[in-house]
KOLLO-730019 format. One record per residue (C-alpha): residue number from 1; residue in one letter; x, y, z. Coordinates in nm, 4 decimals. Example, Ala and Ser with C-alpha at 12.3 -4.5 7.8 and 13.67 -1.06 7.14 Angstrom:
KOLLO-730019
[1, 'a', [1.2300, -0.4500, 0.7800]],
[2, 's', [1.3670, -0.1060, 0.7140]],
end
This chain:
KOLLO-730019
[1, 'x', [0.7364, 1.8398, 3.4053]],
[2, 'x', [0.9062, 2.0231, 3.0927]],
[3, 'x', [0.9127, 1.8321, 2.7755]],
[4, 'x', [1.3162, 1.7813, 2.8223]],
[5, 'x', [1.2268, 1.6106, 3.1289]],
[6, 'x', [0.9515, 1.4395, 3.0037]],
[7, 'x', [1.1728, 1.3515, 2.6988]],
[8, 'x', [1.4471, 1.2149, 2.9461]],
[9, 'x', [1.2361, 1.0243, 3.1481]],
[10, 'x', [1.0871, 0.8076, 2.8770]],
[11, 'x', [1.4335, 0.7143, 2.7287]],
[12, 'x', [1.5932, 0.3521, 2.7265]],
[13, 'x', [1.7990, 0.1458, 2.5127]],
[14, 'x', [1.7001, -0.0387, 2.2487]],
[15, 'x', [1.7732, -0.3601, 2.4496]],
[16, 'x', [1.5657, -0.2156, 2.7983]],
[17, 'x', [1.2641, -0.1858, 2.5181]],
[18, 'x', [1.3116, -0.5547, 2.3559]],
[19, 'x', [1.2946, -0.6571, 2.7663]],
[20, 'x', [0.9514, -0.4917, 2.7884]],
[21, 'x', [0.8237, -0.7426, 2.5227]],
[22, 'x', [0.6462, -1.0642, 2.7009]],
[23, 'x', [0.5990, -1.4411, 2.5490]],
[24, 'x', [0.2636, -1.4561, 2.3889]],
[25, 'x', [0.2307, -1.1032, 2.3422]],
[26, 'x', [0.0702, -0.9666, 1.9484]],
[27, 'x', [0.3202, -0.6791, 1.8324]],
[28, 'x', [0.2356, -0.4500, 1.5566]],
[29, 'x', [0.5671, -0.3696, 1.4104]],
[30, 'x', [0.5573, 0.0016, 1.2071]],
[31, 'x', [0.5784, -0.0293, 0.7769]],
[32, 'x', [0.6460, 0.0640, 0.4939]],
[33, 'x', [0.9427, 0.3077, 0.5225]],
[34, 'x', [0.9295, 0.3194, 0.8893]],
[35, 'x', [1.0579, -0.0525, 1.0051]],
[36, 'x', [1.1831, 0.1101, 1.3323]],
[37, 'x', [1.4876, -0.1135, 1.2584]],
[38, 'x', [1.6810, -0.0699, 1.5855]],
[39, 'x', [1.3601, -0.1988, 1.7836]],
[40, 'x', [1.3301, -0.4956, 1.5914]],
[41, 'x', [1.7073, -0.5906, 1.5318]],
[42, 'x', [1.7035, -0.5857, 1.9484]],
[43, 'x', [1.4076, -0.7702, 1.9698]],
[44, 'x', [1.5372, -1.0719, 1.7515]],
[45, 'x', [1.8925, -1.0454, 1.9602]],
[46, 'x', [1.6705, -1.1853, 2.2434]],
[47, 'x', [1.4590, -1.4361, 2.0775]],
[48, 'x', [1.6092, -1.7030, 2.2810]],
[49, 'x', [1.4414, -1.5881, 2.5585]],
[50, 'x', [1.0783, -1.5644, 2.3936]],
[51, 'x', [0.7777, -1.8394, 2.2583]],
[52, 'x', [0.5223, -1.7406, 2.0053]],
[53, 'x', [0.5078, -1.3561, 1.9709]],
[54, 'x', [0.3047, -1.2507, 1.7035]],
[55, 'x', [0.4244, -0.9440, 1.5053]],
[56, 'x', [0.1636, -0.7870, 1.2790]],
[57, 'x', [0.2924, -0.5616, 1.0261]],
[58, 'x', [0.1775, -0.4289, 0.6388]],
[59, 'x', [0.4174, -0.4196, 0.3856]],
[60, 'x', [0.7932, -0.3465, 0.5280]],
[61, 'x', [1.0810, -0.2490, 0.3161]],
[62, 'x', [1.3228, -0.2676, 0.6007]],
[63, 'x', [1.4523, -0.5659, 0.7867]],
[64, 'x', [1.2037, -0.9354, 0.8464]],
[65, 'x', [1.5077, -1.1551, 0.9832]],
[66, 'x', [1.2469, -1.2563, 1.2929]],
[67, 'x', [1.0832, -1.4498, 0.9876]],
[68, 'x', [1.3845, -1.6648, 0.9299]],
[69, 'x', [1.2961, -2.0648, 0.9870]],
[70, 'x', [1.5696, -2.0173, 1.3110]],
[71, 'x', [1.3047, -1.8305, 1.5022]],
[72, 'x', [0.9778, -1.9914, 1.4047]],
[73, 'x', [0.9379, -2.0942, 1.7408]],
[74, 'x', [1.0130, -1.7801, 1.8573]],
[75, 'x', [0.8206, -1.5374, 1.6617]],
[76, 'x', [0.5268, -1.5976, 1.4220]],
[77, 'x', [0.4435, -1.3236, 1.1104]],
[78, 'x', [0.1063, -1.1897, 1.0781]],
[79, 'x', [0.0641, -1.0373, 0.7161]],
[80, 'x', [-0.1494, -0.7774, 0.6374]],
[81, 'x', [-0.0133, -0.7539, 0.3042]],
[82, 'x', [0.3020, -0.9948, 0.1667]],
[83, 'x', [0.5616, -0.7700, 0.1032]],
[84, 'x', [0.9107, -1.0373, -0.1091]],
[85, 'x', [1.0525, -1.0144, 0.2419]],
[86, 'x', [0.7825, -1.1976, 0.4024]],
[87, 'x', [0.6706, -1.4098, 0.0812]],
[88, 'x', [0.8668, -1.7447, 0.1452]],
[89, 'x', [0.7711, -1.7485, 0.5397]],
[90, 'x', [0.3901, -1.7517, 0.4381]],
[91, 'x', [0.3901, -1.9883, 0.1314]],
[92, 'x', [0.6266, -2.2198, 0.3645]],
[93, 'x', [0.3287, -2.1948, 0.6192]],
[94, 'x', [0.6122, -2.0800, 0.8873]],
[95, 'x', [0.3620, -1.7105, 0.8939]],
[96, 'x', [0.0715, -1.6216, 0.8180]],
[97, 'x', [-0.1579, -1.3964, 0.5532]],
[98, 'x', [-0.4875, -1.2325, 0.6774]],
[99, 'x', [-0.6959, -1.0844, 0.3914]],
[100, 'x', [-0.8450, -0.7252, 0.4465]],
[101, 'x', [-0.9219, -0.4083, 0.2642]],
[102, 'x', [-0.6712, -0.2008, 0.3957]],
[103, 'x', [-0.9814, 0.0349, 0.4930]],
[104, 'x', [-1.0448, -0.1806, 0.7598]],
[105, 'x', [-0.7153, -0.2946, 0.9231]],
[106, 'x', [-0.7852, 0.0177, 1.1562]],
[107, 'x', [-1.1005, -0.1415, 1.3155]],
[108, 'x', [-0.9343, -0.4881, 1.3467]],
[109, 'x', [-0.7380, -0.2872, 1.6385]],
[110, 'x', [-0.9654, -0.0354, 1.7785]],
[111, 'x', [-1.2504, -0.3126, 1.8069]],
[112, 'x', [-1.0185, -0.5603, 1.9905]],
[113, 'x', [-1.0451, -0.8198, 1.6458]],
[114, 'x', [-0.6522, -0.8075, 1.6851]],
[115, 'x', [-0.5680, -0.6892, 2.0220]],
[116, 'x', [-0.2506, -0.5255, 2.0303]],
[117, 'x', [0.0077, -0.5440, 2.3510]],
[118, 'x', [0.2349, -0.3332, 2.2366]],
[119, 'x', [0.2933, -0.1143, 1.9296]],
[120, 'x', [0.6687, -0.0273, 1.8076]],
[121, 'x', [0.6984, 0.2614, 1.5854]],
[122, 'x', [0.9349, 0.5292, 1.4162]],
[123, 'x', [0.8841, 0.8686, 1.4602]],
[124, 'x', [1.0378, 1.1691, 1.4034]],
[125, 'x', [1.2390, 1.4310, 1.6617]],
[126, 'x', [0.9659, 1.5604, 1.8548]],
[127, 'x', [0.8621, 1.9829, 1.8015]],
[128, 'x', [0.8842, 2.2575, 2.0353]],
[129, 'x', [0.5110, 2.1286, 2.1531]],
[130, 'x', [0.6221, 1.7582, 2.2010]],
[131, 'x', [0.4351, 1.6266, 1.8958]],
[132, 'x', [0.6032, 1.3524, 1.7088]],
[133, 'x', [0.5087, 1.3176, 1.3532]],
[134, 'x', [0.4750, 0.9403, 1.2509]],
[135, 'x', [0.6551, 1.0633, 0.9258]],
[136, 'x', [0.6434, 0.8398, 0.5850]],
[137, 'x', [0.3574, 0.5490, 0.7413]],
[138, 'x', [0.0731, 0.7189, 0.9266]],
[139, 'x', [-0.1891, 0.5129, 0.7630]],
[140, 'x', [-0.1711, 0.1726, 0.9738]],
[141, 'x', [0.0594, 0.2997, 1.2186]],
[142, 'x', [-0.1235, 0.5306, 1.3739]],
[143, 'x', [-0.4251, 0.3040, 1.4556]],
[144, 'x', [-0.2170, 0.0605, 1.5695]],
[145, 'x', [-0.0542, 0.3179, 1.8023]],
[146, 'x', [-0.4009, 0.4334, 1.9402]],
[147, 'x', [-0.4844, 0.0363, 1.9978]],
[148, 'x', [-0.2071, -0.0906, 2.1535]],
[149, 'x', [-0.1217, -0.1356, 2.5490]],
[150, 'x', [0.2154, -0.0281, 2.4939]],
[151, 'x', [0.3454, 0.1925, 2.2552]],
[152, 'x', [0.7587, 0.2264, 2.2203]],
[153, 'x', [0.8494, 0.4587, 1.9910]],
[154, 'x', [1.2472, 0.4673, 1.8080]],
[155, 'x', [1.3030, 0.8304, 1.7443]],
[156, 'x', [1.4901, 0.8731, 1.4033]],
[157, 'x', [1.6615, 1.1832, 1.4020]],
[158, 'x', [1.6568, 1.1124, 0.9915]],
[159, 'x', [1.2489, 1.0729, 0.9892]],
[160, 'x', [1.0994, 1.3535, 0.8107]],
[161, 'x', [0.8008, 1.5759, 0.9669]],
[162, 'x', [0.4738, 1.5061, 0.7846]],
[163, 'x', [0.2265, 1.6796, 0.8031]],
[164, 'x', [-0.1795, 1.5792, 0.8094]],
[165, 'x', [-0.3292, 1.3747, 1.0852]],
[166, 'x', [0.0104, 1.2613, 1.1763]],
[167, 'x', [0.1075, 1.3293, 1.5237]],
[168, 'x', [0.1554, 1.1426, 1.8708]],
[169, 'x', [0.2743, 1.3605, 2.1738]],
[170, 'x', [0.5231, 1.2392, 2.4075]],
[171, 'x', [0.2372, 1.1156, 2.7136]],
[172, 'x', [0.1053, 0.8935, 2.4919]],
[173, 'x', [0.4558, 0.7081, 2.4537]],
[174, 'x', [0.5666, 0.4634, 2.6979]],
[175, 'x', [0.9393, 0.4472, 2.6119]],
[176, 'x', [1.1759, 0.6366, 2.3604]],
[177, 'x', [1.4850, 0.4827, 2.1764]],
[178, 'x', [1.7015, 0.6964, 1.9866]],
[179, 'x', [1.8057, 0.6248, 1.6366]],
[180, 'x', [2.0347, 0.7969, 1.3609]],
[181, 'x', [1.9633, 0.5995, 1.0330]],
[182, 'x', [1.8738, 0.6944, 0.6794]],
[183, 'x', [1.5291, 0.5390, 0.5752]],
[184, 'x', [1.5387, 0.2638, 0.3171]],
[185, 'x', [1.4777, 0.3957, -0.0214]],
[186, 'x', [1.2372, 0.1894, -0.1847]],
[187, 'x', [1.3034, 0.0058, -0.4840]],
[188, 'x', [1.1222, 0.2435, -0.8232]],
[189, 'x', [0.9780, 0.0602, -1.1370]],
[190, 'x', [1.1318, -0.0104, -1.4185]],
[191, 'x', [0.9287, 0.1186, -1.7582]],
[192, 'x', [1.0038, -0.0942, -2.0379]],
[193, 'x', [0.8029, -0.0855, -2.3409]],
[194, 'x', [0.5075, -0.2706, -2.2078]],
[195, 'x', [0.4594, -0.0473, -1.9466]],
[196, 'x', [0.5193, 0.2489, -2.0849]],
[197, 'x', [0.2302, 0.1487, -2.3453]],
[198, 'x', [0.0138, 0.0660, -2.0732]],
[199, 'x', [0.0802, 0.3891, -1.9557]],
[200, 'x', [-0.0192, 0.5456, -2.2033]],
[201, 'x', [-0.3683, 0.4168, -2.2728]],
[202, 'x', [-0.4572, 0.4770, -1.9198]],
[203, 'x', [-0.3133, 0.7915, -1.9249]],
[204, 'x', [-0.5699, 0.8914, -2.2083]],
[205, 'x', [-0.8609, 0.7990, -1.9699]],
[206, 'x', [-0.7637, 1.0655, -1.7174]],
[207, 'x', [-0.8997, 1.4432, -1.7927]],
[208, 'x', [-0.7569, 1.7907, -1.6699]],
[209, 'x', [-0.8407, 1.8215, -1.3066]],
[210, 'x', [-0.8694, 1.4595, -1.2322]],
[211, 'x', [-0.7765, 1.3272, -0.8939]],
[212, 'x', [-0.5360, 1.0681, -0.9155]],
[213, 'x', [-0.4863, 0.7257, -0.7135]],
[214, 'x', [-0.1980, 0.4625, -0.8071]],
[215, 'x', [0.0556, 0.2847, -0.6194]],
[216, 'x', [0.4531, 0.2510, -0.7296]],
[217, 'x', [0.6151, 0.0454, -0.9984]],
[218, 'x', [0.6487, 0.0598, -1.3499]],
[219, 'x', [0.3237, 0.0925, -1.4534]],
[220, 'x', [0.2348, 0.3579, -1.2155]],
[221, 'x', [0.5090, 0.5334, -1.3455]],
[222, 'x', [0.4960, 0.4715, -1.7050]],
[223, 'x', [0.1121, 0.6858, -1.6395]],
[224, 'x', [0.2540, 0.9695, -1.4273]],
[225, 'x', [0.5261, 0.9979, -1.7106]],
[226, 'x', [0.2236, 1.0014, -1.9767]],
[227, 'x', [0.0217, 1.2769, -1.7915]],
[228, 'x', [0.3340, 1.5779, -1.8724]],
[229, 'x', [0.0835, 1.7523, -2.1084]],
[230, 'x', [-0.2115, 1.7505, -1.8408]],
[231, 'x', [-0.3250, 2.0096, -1.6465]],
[232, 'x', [-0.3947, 2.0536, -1.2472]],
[233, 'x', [-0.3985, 1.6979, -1.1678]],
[234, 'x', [-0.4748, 1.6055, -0.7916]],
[235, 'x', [-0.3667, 1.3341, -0.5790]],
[236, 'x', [-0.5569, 1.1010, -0.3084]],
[237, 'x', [-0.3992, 0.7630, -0.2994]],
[238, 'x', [-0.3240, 0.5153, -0.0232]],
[239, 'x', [0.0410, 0.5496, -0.0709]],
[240, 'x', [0.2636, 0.7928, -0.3281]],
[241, 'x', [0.6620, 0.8024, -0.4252]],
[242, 'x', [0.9102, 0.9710, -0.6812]],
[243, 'x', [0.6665, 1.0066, -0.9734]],
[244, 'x', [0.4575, 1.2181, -0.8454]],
[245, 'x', [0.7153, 1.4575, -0.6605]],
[246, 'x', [0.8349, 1.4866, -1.0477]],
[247, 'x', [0.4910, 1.6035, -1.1494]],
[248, 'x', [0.4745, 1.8605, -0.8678]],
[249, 'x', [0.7722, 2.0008, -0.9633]],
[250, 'x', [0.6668, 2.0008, -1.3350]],
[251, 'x', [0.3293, 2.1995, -1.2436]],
[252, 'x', [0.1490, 1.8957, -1.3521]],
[253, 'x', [0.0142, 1.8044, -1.0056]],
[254, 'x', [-0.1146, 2.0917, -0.8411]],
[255, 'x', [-0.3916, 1.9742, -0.6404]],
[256, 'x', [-0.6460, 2.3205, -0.7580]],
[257, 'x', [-0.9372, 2.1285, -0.9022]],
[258, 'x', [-0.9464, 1.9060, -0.5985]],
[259, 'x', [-1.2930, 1.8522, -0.4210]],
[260, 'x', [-1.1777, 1.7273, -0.1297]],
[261, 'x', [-0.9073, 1.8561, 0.0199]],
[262, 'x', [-0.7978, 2.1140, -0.1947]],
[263, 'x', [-0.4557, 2.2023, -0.2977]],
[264, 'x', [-0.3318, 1.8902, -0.0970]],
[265, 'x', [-0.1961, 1.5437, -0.1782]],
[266, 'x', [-0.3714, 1.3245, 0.0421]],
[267, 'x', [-0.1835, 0.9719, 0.1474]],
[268, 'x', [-0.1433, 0.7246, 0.4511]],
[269, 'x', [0.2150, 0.6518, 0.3159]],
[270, 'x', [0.4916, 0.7171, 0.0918]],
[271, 'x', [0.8472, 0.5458, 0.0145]],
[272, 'x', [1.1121, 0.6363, -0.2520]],
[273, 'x', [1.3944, 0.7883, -0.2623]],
[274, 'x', [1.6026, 1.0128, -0.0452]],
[275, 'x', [1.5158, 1.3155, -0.2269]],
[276, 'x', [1.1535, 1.2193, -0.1798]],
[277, 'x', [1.1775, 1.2068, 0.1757]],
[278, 'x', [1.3505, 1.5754, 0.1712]],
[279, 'x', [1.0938, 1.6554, -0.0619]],
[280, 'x', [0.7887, 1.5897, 0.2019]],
[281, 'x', [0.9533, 1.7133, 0.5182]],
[282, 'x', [0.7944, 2.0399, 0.6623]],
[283, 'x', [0.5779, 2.0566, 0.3314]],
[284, 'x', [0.2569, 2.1873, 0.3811]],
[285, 'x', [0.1221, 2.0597, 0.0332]],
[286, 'x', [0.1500, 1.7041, 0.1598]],
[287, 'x', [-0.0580, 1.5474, 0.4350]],
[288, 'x', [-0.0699, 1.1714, 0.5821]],
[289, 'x', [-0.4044, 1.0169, 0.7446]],
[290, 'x', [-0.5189, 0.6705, 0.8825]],
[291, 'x', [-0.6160, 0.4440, 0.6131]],
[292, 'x', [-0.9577, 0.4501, 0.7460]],
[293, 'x', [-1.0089, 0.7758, 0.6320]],
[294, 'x', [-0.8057, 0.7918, 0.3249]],
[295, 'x', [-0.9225, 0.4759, 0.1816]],
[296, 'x', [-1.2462, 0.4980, 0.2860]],
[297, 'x', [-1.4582, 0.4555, -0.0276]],
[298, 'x', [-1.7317, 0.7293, 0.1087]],
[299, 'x', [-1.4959, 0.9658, 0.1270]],
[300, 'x', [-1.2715, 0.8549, -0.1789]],
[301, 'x', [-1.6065, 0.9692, -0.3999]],
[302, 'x', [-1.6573, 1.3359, -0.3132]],
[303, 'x', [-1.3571, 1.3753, -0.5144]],
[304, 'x', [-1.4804, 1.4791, -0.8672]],
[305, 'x', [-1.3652, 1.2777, -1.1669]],
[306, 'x', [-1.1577, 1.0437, -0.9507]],
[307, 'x', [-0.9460, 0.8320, -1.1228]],
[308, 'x', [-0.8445, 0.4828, -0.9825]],
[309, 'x', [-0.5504, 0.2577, -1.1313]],
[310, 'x', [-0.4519, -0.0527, -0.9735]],
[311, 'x', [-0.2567, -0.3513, -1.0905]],
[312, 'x', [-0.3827, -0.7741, -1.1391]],
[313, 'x', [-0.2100, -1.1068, -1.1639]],
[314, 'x', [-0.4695, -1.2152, -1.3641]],
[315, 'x', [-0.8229, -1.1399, -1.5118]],
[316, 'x', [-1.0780, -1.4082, -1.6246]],
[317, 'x', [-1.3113, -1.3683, -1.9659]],
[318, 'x', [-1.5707, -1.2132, -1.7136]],
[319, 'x', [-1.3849, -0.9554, -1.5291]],
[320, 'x', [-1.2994, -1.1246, -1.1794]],
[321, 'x', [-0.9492, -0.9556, -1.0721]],
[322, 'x', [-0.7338, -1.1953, -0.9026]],
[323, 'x', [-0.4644, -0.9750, -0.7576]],
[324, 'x', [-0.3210, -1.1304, -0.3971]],
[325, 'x', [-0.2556, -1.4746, -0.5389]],
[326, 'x', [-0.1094, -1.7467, -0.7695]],
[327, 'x', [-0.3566, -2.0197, -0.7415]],
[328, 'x', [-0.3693, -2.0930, -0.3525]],
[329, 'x', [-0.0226, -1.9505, -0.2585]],
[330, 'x', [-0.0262, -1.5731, -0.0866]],
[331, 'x', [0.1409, -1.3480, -0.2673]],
[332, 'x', [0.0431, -0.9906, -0.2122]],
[333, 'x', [-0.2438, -0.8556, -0.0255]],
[334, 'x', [-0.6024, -0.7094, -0.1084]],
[335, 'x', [-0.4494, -0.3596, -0.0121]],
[336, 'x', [-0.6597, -0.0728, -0.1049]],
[337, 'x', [-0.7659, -0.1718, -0.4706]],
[338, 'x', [-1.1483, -0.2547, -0.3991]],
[339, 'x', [-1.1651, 0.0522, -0.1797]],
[340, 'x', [-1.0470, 0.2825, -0.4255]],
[341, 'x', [-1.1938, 0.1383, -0.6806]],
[342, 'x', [-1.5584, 0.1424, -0.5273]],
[343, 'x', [-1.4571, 0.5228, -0.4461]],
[344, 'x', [-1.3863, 0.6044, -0.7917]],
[345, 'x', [-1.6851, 0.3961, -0.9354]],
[346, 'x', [-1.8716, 0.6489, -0.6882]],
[347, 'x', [-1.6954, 0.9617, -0.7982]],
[348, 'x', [-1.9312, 1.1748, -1.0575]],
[349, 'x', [-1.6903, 1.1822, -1.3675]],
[350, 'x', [-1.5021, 0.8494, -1.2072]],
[351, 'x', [-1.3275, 0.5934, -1.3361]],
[352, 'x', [-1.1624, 0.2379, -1.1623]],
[353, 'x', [-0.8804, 0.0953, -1.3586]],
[354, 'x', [-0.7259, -0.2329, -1.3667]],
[355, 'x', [-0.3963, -0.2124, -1.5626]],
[356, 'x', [-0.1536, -0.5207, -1.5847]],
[357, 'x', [0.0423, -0.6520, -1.9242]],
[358, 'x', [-0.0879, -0.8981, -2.0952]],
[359, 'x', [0.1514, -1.1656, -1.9979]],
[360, 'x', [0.3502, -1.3481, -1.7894]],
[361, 'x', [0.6703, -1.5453, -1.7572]],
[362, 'x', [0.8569, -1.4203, -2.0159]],
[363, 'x', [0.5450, -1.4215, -2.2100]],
[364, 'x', [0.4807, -1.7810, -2.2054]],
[365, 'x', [0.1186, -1.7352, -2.0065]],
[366, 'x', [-0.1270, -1.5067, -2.0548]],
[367, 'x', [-0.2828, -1.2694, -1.7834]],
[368, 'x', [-0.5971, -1.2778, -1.9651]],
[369, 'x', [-0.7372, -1.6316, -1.9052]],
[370, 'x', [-1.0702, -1.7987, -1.9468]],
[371, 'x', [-1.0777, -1.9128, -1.5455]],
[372, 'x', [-0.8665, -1.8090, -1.3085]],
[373, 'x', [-0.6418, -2.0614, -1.1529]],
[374, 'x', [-0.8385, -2.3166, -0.8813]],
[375, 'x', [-0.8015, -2.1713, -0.5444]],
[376, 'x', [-0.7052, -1.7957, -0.6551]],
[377, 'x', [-0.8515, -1.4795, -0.4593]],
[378, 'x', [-1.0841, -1.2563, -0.6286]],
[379, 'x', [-0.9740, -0.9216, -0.4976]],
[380, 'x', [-1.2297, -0.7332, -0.7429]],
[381, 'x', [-1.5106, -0.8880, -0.8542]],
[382, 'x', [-1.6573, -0.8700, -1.2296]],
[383, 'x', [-1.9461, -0.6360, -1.0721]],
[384, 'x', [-1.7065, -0.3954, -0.9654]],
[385, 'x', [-1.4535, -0.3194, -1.2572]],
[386, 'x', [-1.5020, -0.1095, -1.5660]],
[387, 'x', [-1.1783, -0.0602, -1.7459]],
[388, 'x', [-0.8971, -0.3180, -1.8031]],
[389, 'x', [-0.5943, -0.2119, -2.0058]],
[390, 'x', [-0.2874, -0.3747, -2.1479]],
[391, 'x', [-0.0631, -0.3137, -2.3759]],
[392, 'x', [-0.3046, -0.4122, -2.6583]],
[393, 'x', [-0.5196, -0.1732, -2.5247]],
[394, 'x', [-0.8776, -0.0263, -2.3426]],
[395, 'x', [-1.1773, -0.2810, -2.2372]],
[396, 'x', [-1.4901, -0.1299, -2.0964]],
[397, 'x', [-1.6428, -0.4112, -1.8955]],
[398, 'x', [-1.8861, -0.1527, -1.7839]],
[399, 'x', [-2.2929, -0.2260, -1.8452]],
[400, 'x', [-2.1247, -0.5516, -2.0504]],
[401, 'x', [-2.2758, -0.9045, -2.0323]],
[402, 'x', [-2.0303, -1.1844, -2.0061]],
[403, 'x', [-2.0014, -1.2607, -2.3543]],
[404, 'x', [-1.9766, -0.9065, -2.4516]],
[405, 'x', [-1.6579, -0.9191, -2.1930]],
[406, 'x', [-1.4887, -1.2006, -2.2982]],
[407, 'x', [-1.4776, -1.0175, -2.6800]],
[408, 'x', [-1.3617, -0.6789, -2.5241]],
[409, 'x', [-1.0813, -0.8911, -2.3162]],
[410, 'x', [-0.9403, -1.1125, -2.5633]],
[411, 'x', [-0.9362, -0.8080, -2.7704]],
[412, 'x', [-0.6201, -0.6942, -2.5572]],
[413, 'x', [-0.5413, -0.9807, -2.5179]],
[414, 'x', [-0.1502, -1.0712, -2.6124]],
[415, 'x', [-0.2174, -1.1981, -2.9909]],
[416, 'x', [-0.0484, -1.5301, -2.9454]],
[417, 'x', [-0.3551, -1.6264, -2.6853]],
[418, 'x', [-0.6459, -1.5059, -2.8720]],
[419, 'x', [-0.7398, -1.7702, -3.0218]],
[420, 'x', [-0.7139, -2.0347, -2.7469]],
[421, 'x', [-0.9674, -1.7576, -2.5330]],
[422, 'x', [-1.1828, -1.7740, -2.8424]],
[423, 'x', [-1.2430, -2.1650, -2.8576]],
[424, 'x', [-1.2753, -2.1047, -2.5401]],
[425, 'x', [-1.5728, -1.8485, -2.5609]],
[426, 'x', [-1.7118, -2.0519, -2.8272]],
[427, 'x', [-1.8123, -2.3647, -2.5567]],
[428, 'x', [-1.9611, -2.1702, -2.2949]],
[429, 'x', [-2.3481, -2.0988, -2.2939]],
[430, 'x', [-2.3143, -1.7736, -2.2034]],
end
């Protein structure tokens, strides 16, 4: 059979695919940027007809209506990581939150811990071979794909080709649905003055030829925007967007110094903007992998001076990074953080870097606080980080005893809270 035929013979309507799903069945539904929208807006047009189907997804920056209370009988939420369309489903208890380094989510579908019926992705127009690239979310995706019983794919004629370990031919798809739809363009980070102070500090940590790993917002920005006067910066991070596209461009990223990978930037996703997703099409500089190799912490390390920046809700006076939850209530996810941060720690020349502003709320809490809140996750433990920056400035934690922490974190500390962490210090037999 040609790959027209083959093409042809795998193609069905949205609403033929949502009749393949079953009652009781555990769907992984694609992320990020690649929601395969049409699959899931048919699947929710026939939730009458179907009881407790589990859909297992990361963070999603497209659609979540099968979350509404109307269809809690219908469809319950599996989250691998809370993304502010799935936040009021888990804290109501109407879905649910599984904690893992994103590392292993792989493994918790090759190894049968979350069996998968069927899979329903986005992909791209397939080439002149009959390889579809996953485009902007390869790292979870394509695990799950490789897992499941059943894998439908919704073929966005708008889904850019990415390049890496990124591909599924057309055998291993079941059915094909046809789609025509820009991808959502993720929300970028504001910089304010905070951030862009935060940005700097960390930015001051980072050497010439560093290799780079941060997520998106306005921190993460605020430090790509601080590294214009560096020099052949490389990037290895579990996800990437506008920012660092800007720093290509500028010459700033170049990828030369890289140990691993060389002249590459090395993801498992990416979301922005249009013009980012132009940007990474047919681009040979970029490539995609499974999270289990990307943020695998072995590998992470054999890239010289590797530089790790991740964000916190909150840090205690001894260095425990709470960074998934407020008190007992979900909020984010684990992620990647501990896994590129025990990369980095790894890395000869390394550094891992927690950087969050020194309040909250308007200002009215601190993030800096003698004891986390009861019930809140420790994402990073105190044995594992070595720099925390705010606004106020660098703490190295690093080789420090507790009370030597406390001073270098109430030191950056927002001033109005010092000396409440101070009493504090001053009680404890440390």
């Amino acid at each position: 059979m040609n790959l027209n035929a083959l093409y042809q013979s795998k193609l069905i309507t949205a609403a033929q695919a949502a009749q393949r799903i079953q009652s009781h069945w555990r769907i992984y539904l694609g992320g990020g940027a690649a929601v395969p929208q049409t699959l899931e807006r048919a699947l929710v047009e026939r939730a009458n007809e179907l009881q407790n189907v589990e859909v297992v997804s990361v963070l999603t920056f497209a659609g979540g209506e099968y979350m509404a209370p109307e269809y809690a009988t219908n469809f319950r939420h599996r989250a691998l990581f809370i993304g502010a369309n799935a936040r009021a489903a888990v804290q109501s208890g109407r879905a649910d939150y599984t904690p893992v380094f994103l590392s292993e989510i792989p493994r918790l579908f090759r190894e049968n811990i979350l069996p998968l019926d069927a899979a329903l992705i986005s992909v791209s127009p397939p080439d002149a071979h009959g390889f579809c690239s996953y485009g902007v979310e390869v790292g979870v995706t394509k695990p799950a794909a490789e897992a499941a019983r059943c894998v439908i794919a919704e073929v966005n004629a708008q889904m850019p080709r990415v390049f890496g370990d990124s591909f599924i031919h057309l055998n291993e798809i079941d059915a094909l649905v046809e789609a025509d739809y820009p991808l959502p363009n993720a929300p970028q980070g504001e910089t304010n003055g905070v951030s862009f102070q935060i940005g700097q500090y960390a930015a001051d940590l980072i050497p010439d030829g560093a290799t780079l790993q941060l997520g998106i917002g306005g921190i993460p920005d605020a430090v790509l925007y601080n590294l214009h006067g560096k020099r052949d910066i490389g990037i290895h991070s579990e996800l990437f967007s506008d920012g660092v596209m800007d720093l290509v461009e500028r010459g700033v990223i170049t990828n030369a110094k890289k140990t691993l990978h060389r002249g590459k930037i090395v993801a498992g996703f990416l979301f922005g903007s249009e013009e980012l997703y132009r940007f990474v099409d047919d681009n040979s500089m970029i490539e995609l992998h499974p999270t289990d190799y990307v943020n695998d912490p072995f590998v992470i390390a054999q890239n010289r001076n590797m530089i790790a920046i991740n964000s916190a809700l909150e840090v205690d006076l001894s260095g425990q990074v709470c960074a998934d939850s407020i008190g007992t209530r979900p909020y984010s996810g684990i992620g990647g953080q501990v896994d590129f941060v025990r990369g980095a720690a790894r890395s000869p020349g390394g550094k891992a870097i927690i950087a969050l502003p020194s309040t909250a709320k308007n200002g009215t809490q601190s993030r800096i606080v003698p004891v986390l809140k009861p019930g809140a996750g420790v994402v990073t433990s105190r044995g594992d980080v070595h720099y925390i920056v705010t606004e106020y400035g660098v703490a190295c934690l690093r080789g420090k005893s507790i009370r030597e922490r406390a001073h270098e974190l109430i030191r950056i500390a927002h001033p109005q809270f010092r000396q409440e962490l101070e009493c504090f210090v001053q009680e404890q037999v440390w």
